[in-house]
C-alpha positions in Angstrom: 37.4 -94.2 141.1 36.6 -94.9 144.7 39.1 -95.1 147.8 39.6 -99.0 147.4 40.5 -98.9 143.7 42.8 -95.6 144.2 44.7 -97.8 147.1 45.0 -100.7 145.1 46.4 -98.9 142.3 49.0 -97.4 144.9 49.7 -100.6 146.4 50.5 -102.0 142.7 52.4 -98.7 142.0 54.7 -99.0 144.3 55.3 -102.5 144.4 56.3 -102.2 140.9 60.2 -101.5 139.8 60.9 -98.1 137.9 61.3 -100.4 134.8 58.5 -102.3 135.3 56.2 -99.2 135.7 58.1 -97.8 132.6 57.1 -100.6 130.5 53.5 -100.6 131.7 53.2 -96.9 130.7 54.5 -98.0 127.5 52.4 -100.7 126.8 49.5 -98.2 128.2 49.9 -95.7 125.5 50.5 -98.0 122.6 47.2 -99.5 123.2 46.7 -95.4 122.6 47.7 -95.7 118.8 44.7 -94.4 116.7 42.8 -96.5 113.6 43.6 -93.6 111.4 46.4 -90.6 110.1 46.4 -88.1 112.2 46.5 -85.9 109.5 44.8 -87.1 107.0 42.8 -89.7 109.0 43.7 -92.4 106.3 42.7 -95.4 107.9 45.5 -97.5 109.4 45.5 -101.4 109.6 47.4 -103.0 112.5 47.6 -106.2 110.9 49.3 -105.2 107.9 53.0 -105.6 108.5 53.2 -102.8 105.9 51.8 -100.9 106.9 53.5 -101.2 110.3 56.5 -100.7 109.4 55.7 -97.4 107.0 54.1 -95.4 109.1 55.4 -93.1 112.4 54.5 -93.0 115.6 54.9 -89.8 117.2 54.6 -90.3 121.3 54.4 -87.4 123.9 54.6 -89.2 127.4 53.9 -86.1 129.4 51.0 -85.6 127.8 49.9 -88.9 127.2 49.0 -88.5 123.8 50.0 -91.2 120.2 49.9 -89.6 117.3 50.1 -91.3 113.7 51.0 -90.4 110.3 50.8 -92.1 107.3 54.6 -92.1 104.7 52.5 -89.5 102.4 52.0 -86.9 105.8 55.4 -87.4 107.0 57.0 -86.6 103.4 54.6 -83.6 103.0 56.0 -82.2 106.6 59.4 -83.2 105.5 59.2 -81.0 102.4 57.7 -77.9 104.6 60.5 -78.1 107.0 63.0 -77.8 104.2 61.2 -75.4 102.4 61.1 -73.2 105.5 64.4 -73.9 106.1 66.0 -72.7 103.1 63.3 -69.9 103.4 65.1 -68.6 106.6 68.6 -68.8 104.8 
């Protein structure tokens, strides 16, 4: 990125209302969601409504990185959390 680019991006940054730049990084990292489990790398479909609404997004802003897990993954990991759980008790 050269100078001008850097100051634009500045110039834009600032101009821009904490909810405003909120929503942008937002809309930045769901662009971020990957074709596939994370897991399992089943592939995922983002026109299936489905689909959609099955499967989790898991979001770590500071990082910057979109993770996503099919119903099956999620259930597994549920089942290993409450296995450890009673495990430890």
């Amino acid at each position: 990125m050269n100078r001008k680019q850097r100051r634009k991006a500045e110039k834009i940054k600032k101009d821009q209302t904490p909810s405003e730049r909120n929503l942008s990084e937002k809309i930045f990292l769901f662009n971020q969601i990957p074709d596939a489990c994370t897991a399992c790398a089943e592939p995922f479909d983002k026109k299936d409504k489905s689909m959609v609404n099955s499967w989790r997004v898991v979001v770590r802003q500071e990082e910057q990185q979109v993770r996503l897990f099919c119903p099956e993954c999620i259930n597994k990991t549920k089942e290993a959390i409450d296995d450890s759980k009673k495990n430890f008790s």
